[in-house]
N, C-alpha and C positions, 0 to 999 in steps of 0.2 A: 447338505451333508455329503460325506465322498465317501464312497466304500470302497477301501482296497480289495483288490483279486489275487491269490496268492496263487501265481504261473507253474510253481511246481504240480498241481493239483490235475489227476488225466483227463477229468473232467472240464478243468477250465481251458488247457490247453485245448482239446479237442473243441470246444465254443470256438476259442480264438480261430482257430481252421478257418473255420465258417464261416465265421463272419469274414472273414480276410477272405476266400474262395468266392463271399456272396457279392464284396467289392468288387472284384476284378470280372465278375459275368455279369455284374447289373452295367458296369462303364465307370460308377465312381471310382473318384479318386481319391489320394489322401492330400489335407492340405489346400482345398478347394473349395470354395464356397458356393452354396449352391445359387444358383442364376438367380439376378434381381429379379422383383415381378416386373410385370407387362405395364407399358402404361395404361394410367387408368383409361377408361372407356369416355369419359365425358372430356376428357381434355384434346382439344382441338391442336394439330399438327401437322407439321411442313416435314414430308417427309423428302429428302436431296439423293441422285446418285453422285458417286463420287468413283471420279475415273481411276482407275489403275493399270490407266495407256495415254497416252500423250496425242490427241487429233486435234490441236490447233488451237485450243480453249485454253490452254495456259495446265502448268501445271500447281497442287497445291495441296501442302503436308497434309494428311487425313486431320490433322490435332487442330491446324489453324482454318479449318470452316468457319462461315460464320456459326454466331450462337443462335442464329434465331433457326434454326434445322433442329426437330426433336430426333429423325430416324435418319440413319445415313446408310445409304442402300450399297456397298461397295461393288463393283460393275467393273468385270465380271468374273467369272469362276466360268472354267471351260472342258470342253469333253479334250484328253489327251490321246484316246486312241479310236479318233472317229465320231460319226454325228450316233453310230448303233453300240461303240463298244462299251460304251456306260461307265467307264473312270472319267472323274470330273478332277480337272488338277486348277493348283492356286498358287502363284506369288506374289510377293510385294511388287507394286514398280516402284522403283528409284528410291529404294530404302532398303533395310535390313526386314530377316523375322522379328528381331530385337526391339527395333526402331515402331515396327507396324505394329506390334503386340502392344506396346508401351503406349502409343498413340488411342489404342481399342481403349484400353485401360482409363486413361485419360477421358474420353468422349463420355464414357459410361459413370466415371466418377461427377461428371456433371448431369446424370440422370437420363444422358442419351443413351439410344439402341443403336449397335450395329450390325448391321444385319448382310449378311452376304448375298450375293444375288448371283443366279447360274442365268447363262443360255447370251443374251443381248441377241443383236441381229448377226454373229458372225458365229455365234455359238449354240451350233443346233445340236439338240439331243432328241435321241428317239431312241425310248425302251423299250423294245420291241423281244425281247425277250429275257427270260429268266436270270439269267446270267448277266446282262445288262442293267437290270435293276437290283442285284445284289451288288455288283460292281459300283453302281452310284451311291446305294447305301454307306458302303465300307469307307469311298473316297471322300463323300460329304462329312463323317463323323471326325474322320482322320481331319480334314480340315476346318471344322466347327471345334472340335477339342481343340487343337493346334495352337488358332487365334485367338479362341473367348470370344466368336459372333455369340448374337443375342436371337438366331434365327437365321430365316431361309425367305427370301424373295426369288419366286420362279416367273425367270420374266424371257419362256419360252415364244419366238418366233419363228419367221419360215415354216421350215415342213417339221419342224419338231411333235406338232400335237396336227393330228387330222382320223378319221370316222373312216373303217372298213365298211364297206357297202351293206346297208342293212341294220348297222346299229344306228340304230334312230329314237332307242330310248333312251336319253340321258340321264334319267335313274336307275338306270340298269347297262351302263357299256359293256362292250366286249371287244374294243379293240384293245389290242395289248401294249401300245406306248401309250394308252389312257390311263387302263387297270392296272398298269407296273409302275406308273406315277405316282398315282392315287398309294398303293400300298407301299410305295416306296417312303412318301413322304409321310406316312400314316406309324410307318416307324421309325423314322425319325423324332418325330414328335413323344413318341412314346418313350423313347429314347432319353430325350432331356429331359421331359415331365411337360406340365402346363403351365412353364414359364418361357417355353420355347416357341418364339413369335413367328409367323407364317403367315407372310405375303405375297399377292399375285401382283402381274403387271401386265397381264395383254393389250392386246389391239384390238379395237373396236370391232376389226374382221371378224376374232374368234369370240367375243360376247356376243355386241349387240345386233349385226349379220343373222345371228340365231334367229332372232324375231320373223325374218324373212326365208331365209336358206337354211338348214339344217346339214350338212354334208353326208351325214350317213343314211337320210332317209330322202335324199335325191340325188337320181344317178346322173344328171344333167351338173350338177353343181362342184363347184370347188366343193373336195372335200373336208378340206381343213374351215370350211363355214361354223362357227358359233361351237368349234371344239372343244374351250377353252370350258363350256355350260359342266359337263360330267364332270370334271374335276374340281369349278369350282362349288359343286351341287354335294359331293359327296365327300369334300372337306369344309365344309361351311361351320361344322361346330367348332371346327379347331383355325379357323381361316380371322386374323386381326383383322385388316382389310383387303378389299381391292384395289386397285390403283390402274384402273384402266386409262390409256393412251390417249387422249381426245386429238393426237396429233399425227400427222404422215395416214391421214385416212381419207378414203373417198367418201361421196356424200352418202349418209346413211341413212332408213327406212325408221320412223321414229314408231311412238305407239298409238301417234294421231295419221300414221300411212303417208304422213308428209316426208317428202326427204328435206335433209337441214346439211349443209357442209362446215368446214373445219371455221375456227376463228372467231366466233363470236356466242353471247351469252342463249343466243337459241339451242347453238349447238350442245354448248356444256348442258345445260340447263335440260336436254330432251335426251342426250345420252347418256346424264345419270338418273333420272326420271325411271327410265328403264329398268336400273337394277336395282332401285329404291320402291319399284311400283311389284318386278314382274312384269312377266310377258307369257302367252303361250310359245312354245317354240316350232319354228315352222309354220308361222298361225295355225297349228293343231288343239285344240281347246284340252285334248286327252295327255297332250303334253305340256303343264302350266310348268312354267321356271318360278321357281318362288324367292319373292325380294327378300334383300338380304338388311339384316340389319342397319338404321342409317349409321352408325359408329362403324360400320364394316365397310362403308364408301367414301371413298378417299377417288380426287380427282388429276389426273394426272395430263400437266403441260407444257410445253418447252420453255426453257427461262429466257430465250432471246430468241430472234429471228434465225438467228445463225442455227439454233438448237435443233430445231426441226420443222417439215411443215406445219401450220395450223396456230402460229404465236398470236395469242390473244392480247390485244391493252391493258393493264390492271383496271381500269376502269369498266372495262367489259364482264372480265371474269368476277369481281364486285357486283356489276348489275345480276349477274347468273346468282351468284352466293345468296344475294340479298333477295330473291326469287323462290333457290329454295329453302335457306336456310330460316326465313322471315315470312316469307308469303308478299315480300314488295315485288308486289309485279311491276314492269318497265314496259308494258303493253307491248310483246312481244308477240310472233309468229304461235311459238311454242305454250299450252296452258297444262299447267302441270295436275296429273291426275287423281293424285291423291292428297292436296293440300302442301304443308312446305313439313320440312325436316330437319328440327333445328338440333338433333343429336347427330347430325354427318359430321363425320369426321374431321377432314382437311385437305390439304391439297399435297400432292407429286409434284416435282418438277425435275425433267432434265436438261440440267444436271447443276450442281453444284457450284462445277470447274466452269461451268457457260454460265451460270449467276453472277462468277467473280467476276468474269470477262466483261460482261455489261453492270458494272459498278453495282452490285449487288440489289437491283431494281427487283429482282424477284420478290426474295425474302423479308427485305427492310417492310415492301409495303404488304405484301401479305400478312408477314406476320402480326406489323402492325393492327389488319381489319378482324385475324382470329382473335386476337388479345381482346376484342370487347364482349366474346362469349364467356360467359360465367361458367369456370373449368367446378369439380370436386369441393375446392378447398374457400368457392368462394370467388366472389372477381376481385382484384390481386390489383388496386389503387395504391398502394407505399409505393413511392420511389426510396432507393438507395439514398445512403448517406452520401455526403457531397466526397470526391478524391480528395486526401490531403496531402501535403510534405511533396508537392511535384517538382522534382530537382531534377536536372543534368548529369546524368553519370559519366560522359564522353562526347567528343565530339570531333568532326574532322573539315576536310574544306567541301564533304557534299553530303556529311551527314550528320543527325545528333542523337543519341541516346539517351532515351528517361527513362525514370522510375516513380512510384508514389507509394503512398500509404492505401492499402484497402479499403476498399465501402464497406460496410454492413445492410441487412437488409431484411426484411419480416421473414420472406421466405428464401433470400439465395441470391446472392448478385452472379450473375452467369457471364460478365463481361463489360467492356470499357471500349470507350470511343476517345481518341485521341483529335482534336481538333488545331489544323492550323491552317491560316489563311481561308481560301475558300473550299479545302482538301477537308479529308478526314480519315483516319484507319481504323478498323474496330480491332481490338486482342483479347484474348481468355487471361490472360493474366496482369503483372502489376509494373509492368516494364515493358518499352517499346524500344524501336530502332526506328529512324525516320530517314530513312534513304531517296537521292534521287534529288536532293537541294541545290541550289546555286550558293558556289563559295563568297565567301566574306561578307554575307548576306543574315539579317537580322529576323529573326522567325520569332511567334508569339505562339505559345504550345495553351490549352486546355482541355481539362480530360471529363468526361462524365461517367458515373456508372451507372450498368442496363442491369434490369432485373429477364427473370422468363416471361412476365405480362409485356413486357417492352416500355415500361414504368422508366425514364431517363431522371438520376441525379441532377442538380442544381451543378452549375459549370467549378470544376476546380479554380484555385487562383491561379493568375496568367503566369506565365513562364516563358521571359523572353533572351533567346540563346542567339549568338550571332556564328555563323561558320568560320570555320577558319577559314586564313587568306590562302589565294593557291600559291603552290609550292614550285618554285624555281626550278626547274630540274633542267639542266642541259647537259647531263650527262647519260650516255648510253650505257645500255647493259653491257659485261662480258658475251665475248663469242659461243651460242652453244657447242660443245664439244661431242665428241667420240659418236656422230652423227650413222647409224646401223640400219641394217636390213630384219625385219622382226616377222614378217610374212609377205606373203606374193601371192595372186592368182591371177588367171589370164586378165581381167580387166582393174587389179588393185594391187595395191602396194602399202603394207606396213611399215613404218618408220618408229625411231625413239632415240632420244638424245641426253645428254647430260644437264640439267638446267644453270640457266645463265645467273649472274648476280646481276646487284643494283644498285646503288646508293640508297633508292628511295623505296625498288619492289619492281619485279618483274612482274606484269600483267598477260603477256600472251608472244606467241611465237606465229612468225610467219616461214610456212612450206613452200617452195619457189620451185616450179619445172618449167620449162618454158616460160610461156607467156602468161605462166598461170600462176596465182598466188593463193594458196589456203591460209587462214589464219585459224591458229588452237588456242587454247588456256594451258596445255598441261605440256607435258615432254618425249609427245606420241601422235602420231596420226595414223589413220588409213584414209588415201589419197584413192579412190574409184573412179571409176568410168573411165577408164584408160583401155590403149588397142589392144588385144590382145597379143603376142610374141613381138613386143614396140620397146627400143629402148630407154628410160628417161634419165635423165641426173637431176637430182634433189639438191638443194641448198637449205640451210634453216638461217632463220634473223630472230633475234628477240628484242623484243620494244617494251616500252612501261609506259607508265599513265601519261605521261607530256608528251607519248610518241615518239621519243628518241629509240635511234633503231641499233640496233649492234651490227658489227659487219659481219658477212656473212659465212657460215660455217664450211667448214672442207664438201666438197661435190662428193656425191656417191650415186651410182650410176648403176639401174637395175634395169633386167625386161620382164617385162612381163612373163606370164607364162603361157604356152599355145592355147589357142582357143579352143574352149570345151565344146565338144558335139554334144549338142541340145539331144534329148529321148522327147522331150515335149514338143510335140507338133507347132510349126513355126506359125507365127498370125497373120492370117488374110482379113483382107479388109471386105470382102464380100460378104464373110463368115459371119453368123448370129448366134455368140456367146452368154450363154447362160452363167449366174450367179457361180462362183467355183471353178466355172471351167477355167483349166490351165491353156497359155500359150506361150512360145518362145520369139523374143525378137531382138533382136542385135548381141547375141550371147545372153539375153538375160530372159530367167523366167517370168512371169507376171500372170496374176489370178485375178479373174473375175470377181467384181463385188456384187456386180448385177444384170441383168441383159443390158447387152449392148451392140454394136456392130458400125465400123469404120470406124472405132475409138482408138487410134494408133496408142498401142499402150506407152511409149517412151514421150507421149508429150499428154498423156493424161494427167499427171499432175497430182499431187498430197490429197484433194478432194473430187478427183474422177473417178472413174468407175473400173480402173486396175490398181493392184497392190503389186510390190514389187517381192516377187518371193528368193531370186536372188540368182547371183552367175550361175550359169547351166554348169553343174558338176560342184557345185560347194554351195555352200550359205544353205539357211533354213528351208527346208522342203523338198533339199535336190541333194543333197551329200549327207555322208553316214552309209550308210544302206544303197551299196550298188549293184544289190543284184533285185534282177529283173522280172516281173512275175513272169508264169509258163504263157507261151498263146492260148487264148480262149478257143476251144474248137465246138464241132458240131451248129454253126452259125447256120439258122433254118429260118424261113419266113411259118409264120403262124400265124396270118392272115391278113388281109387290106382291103381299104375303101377306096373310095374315090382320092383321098387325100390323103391316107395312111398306111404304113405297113408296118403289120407286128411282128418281133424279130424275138427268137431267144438263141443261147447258146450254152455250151457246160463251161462249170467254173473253172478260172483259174488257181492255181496254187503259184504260193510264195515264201519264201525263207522267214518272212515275218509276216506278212497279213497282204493278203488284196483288199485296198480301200473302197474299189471301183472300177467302173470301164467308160470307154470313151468310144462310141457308134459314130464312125465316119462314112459318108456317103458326099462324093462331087468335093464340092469346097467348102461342105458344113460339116458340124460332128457335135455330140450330144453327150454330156454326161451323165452316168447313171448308177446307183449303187448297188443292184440286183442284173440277173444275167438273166433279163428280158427288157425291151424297150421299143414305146409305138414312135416311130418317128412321123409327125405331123406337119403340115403344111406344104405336103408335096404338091404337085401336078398331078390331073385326071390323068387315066392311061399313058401315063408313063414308065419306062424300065429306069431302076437306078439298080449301081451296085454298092454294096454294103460291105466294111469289114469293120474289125473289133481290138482293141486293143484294150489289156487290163494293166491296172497302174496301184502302185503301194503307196503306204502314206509319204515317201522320202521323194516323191515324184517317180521314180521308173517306169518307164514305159515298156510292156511286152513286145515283143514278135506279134505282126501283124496275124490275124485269122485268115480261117480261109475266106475266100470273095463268096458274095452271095447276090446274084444277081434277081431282082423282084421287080415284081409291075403295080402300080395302083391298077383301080379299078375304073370303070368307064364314069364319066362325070356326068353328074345331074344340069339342071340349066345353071345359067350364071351365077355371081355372085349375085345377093339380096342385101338392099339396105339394110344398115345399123338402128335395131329398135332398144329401147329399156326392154327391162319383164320380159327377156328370150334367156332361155337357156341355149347357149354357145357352146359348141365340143371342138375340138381340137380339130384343127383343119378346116373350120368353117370361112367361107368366104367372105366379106362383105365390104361396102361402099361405105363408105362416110367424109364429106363436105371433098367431094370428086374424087377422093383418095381407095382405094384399095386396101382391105387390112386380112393377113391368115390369124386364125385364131390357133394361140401356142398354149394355152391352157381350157378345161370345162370351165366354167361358171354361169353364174346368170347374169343377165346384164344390168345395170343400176344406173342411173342419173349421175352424172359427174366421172361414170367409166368409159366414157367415151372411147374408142381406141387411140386416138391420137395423146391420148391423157395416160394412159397407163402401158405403157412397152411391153411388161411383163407378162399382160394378156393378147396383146396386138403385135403383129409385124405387119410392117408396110412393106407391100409386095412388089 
C-alpha cells in the first residue's frame, strides 16, 4: 500500500528537513545502493593485487583478471603530503575515473570484492598525530565513495607501524601511529556499516617476530618487531582476514623455538600455525596473543619467482594446505599444535599482473585445489552447459575475432576459455579477439564454460578459420609534416608533427638525430638524455606494417637548454644511502629504494636500487616549488659513544612544508624526518664535523647549517664475533666469515640474519 504525504503540510515539510539533513551527516546518498554483503565466511578464496603502476609484470585492464580471483586488492593508495601528513591520494593508471569505476562495477557484478589497499613498500604512513589521522579519515572516504571499493586492505610496511619505548602491552597501546590507526580505521568501518570489508597484509617481521621480540618492551630490539599484534588485536571483531606475507622474510622463530626459512610447506605450515594457535608475545605468558579465527587467515605468496623472495612450488604449498586444512601430514620438520583447520580461509598472492606473466600458474591450480572444499551452498559438481553458435565475426592476416552463444549454469557461469592449437585464453564475456597469428594460416577455435567451483563445460564445436594472406604493400606513407618544437629542458626535447597517410595504415614513426633513431606510435615524442646547452636537428619518417618508410620530414634544429644546478647533493660512490635518500648525477636526480652504496645510479637499471626522479630543476620532485626551506640552526651535539653522536638542531620553516633534513658528515649523510639524529657506525675517538641541510617535498635543498664539530668516545676492545640471540645496537662491531660488519640498525640477531644477508642491518666496514 503507498501512502501519499501532502508537502504543503509544516509538519511534513519540516520531516522532510530531516531526514534530508540526517542523509547528508550520516554520508548517505541518494540513488545508491547500499554495499553488497561480505563474502560468506565458509567459501574459500584467492585473494590478487592488482597493479596500478607498471614494474615489468605486464600490464592488465582491472575487468580482464582472471575469474578464478574472489578479492582484488588494488595496490596502491598513497600518502600525498608525506609518510606523517596523513592525506592518502588515488588515481587510475592508464585509464580514466570513468573507465576504473565502470571496471569496479563490473568485478562486483560478478560477486567480486574490490578492495583498495594503502601503504605498499613505497608508501609509508605514519599517524602520529591528530590531524594526521583526521586527514586520512577525510582522504580514504573521499576515495572509497568516489570508486565504490568494497573495503580497505592496510598493507603498511617500513617504519609506518613501530612501539614507543615502553608500550609493551599490546591490549592496551600507547603509541600514536598505532592508536590513530586503530581509531582511524575504527571509523571508517562505522562509516560504511558492516558490509565494509577490512584487510591486513603485513610481514612476518611485524606478526610473527612478536613471538620473539616485542619492540616496545625491548630497548635492544628493532622497534617496529611484531607491531602489526595491537592493531591486528584490537580490530579483530571487525578484521575479514589476515593475509600475511610468507615472502621477502628472514628465517623465523616458530612456536616449536625451531627457526623454518622462506619456500617451503614447513614454512607456511609453522607460520600460519601461529596465528591459528596464538602465541604469548615476547614469550611473556602475561601477554597471550589470542588466535584468530581460521576463516580470518588467509596465506599470502608471491605468484612467480620474479614476484618476490620465498616462491613456493604448487605442490609444496598443497602439501602445507593439506597439513593444515586436512591434518595430512607430509612428515614434516613443523607438527602443528592444535590439530588441522579446515575453516581457513585461502590464499594471497602477489600479484595478479605477475600471475599473468607466468601464464596464470597461480590461480588455475590454486583455485583448482580450493574448489574441492564444500563452500555454504554445498560443493558445486554441475558444469555449465556446452558454448553454442561459435562463429567468426572478423578476421585479418594475424588475427581472428569470435563470438558464441552463452552457457547456463546451476549457480553462474563466471567465464570461458578459448582453445586453439596448443594456446588458450580465458575472457568474462561471450566474444574474443585472438591476436598474435601467422597469416594465411588455418586455426581450429574451441571454447568451454568455467563455473566459480572451476566445474569446465564439455568443448564447443570446432571452428575452423584460416587468416588472411599478407598484404602487398610497397607503397610508403606520406612525408610527416609541419615537424615543431613542443618543449625543451636542459637534457630533453619535445616534438609533434602532422600524421602521415597510407594506402594500407600508418603504424609508427621514426625520430632521427644523429646516429640515433627513436621509434613512436603516435605524432609526438620526448627525445631525453641529451647534453645539456647541445644543439640537435630532428628528422621524422613514417613506416607502416610492410616497413615501408616515408622520406624524411624538413630538419628542425633545437638546443637544449643550460644545465640545471642540482640543490641535491651530487653521488659519491663511497657514500652508504639509505632507502629515500636523494642524490644528483649527471644533471639528473635519483632516490634511493633501499640501502645501498657504489650503486652508480645512472646504470642501476628499471630493477636496481635507484629511481629516476628527474632533471635537476623540472620533472616530479625537483620543479614546482623553488623556493628553499630556511637553514636549520642551533646544530648541538647531545651526546656520544664510542661509535655514536647524537645531534639536534631547530627547525626549519618553508613556504610550503619541510619534509626532512639530510646530516652530512665526511662523504656520508643521513636522512631524517625530525630535527634530531644519532649518527652510527662511526670510529672510537674520533672528531667529525657535522652540518644540516633541510629539504621540501619538491626536493629544495636549504642553506647549509652552521659546522659542528664532535668527537666519539674512547673504544671498548675490538670487534666481537657475530652470534644469533644478541641483541645488536647501532654501531656495534662485529666479524663474520673474516669480514668486518657496523651495525646500522637495533635489533636482535636471528638465524638466516647473518650480516652479510641483510644490508639493511649490516655495513661492511
Amino acid at each position: 500500500m503507498t501512502t501519499l504525504i501532502r508537502m504543503n503540510s509544516p509538519v511534513s515539510r519540516a520531516l522532510l528537513l530531516v531526514l534530508m539533513l540526517s542523509l547528508v551527516f550520516t554520508g548517505m546518498t541518494w540513488g545508491n545502493d547500499k554495499a553488497s554483503a561480505s563474502i560468506p565466511a565458509d567459501k574459500k578464496i584467492i585473494v590478487g593485487y592488482w597493479h596500478n603502476f607498471d614494474n615489468g609484470s605486464g600490464n592488465i585492464r582491472l575487468r580482464d583478471i582472471s575469474p578464478d580471483f574472489d578479492v582484488i586488492n588494488v595496490s596502491f593508495a598513497e600518502p600525498t603530503n608525506g609518510p606523517q601528513g596523513g592525506t592518502i591520494g588515488f588515481a587510475p593508471y592508464n585509464a580514466t575515473d570513468a573507465e576504473f569505476i565502470s571496471d569496479i562495477q563490473y568485478l562486483q557484478s560478478q560477486g567480486k570484492k574490490v578492495i583498495i589497499s594503502i601503504g605498499g613498500a613505497n608508501g609509508q604512513v605514519q599517524l602520529a598525530s591528530t590531524a594526521a589521522r583526521n586527514a586520512f579519515v577525510s582522504s580514504m572516504k573521499a576515495i572509497i565513495t568516489k570508486y565504490g571499493f568494497n573495503g580497505l586492505d592496510i598493507d603498511f610496511e617500513g617504519h609506518s607501524l613501530y612501539l614507543n619505548s615502553g608500550d609493551s602491552d599490546f591490549r592496551n597501546p600507547t603509541t600514536p601511529v598505532i592508536t590513530n590507526l586503530i581509531s582511524a580505521v575504527r571509523e571508517l568501518h562505522d562509516f560504511y556499516g558492516d558490509t565494509f570489508m577490512l584487510t591486513m597484509a603485513p610481514e612476518t617481521f611485524f606478526v610473527q617476530v612478536g613471538y620473539t621480540f616485542y619492540g616496545g618492551s625491548c630497548i635492544s630490539c628493532d622497534n617496529r618487531a611484531g607491531a602489526y599484534l595491537p592493531v591486528i588485536h584490537a580490530l579483530r571483531d571487525i578484521l575479514d582476514w589476515l593475509q600475511v606475507q610468507h615472502y621477502n622474510s628472514g628465517s623465523i622463530t616458530a612456536l616449536d623455538n625451531q627457526y623454518y626459512a622462506m619456500g617451503n610447506a614447513d614454512f607456511h605450515v609453522a607460520m600460519a600455525d601461529m596465528v591459528l594457535t596464538g602465541f604469548p608475545v615476547a614469550r611473556n605468558a602475561n601477554y597471550f596473543f589470542p588466535p584468530l579465527r581460521p576463516d580470518q587467515v588467509v596465506i599470502g605468496l608471491p605468484a612467480n619467482p620474479n614476484a618476490g623472495g620465498g616462491f613456493t612450488q604448487v605442490a609444496e604449498v598443497h602439501k602445507a594446505l593439506n597439513y593444515l586444512m586436512k591434518g595430512q601430514s607430509y612428515g614434516g620438520g613443523y607438527q602443528l599444535r592444535g590439530g588441522s583447520h579446515p575453516g581457513m580461509r585461502g590464499l594471497m598472492t602477489w600479484s595478479i599482473n605477475w600471475d599473468k606473466y607466468n601464464n596464470f600458474q597461480f590461480s588455475t591450480n590454486h583455485r583448482a585445489y580450493l574448489d574441492q572444499f564444500v563452500g555454504g551452498e554445498g560443493n558445486d559438481v554441475t558444469p555449465p552447459t556446452v558454448p553454442a553458435n561459435l562463429i567468426s565475426t572478423g578476421k585479418t592476416q594475424n588475427s581472428v575475432s569470435l563470438s558464441w552463444s552463452p552457457s547456463t549454469d546451476d549457480r553462474g557461469v563466471t567465464g570461458y576459455i578459448v582453445y586453439y592449437g596448443n594456446k588458450q585464453t580465458t575472457v568474462t564475456g561471450t566474444s574474443a579477439a585472438i591476436t598474435e597469428l601467422f597469416s594465411n594460416t588455418p586455426y581450429t577455435f574451441t571454447v568451454k564454460a568455467r563455473d566459480a567451483a572451476g566445474n569446465l563445460s564439455a568443448a564447443s564445436a570446432t571452428l575452423t578459420v584460416t587468416t588472411d594472406e599478407p598484404i602487398l604493400d610497397v607503397a610508403p606513407p606520406t612525408v610527416p609534416g609541419n615537424v615543431q618544437l613542443t618543449g625543451k629542458t636542459s637534457t630533453s626535447v619535445s616534438l609533434s608533427w602532422t600524421p602521415s597517410t597510407d594506402n594500407v595504415g600508418v603504424i609508427g614513426y621514426e625520430v632521427t638525430y644523429g646516429s640515433n633513431t627513436v621509434n613512436v606510435p603516435s605524432t609526438s615524442a620526448t627525445i631525453s638524455g641529451l647534453t645539456p646547452g647541445t644543439a640537435y636537428t630532428f628528422t621524422v619518417k613514417a613506416y607502416d606494417a610492410a616497413l615501408n618508410i616515408s622520406a624524411a620530414s624538413s630538419p628542425i634544429t633545437v638546443t637544449t637548454d643550460a644545465a640545471n644546478v642540482c640543490t641535491v647533493q651530487e653521488w659519491n660512490a663511497a657514500t652508504a644511502y639509505n632507502g629515500s635518500q636523494r642524490a644528483s648525477y649527471g644533471g639528473i636526480i635519483y632516490e634511493a629504494k633501499w640501502w645501498t652504496r657504489g650503486d652508480r645510479p645512472d646504470l642501476s637499471g628499471s630493477w636496481g636500487a635507484w629511481k629516476v626522479i628527474g632533471p635537476c630543476g623540472d620533472g616530479p620532485g625537483t620543479g614546482g616549488d623553488t623556493v628553499a626551506p630556511s637553514a636549520p640552526s642551533g646544530l648541538a651535539s647531545t651526546g656520544a659513544t664510542s661509535s655514536t653522536i647524537s645531534l639536534s638542531w631547530n627547525a626549519s620553516t618553508d613556504n610550503v612544508g619541510v619534509t626532512g633534513y639530510t646530516v652530512y658528515y665526511g662523504t656520508a649523510s643521513v636522512n631524517v624526518a625530525g630535527t634530531t639524529a644519532t649518527i652510527s657506525g662511526l670510529s672510537s675517538n674520533t672528531s667529525y664535523t657535522f652540518t644540516v641541510k633541510a629539504r621540501d617535498a619538491a626536493g629544495n635543498l636549504s642553506a647549509v647549517s652552521n659546522a659542528l664539530q664532535a668527537s666519539t668516545t674512547e673504544g671498548a676492545s675490538g670487534p666481537t664475533t657475530w652470534v644469533t640471540q644478541k641483541s645488536y645496537v647501532a654501531g656495534d662491531i662485529v666479524t663474520y666469515s673474516g669480514k668486518t660488519y657496523v651495525c646500522l640498525q637495533p635489533h636482535t640477531s636471528l638465524a638466516g640474519w647473518e650480516p652479510a644477508n641483510v644490508p639493511a642491518l649490516w655495513r661492511l666496514q
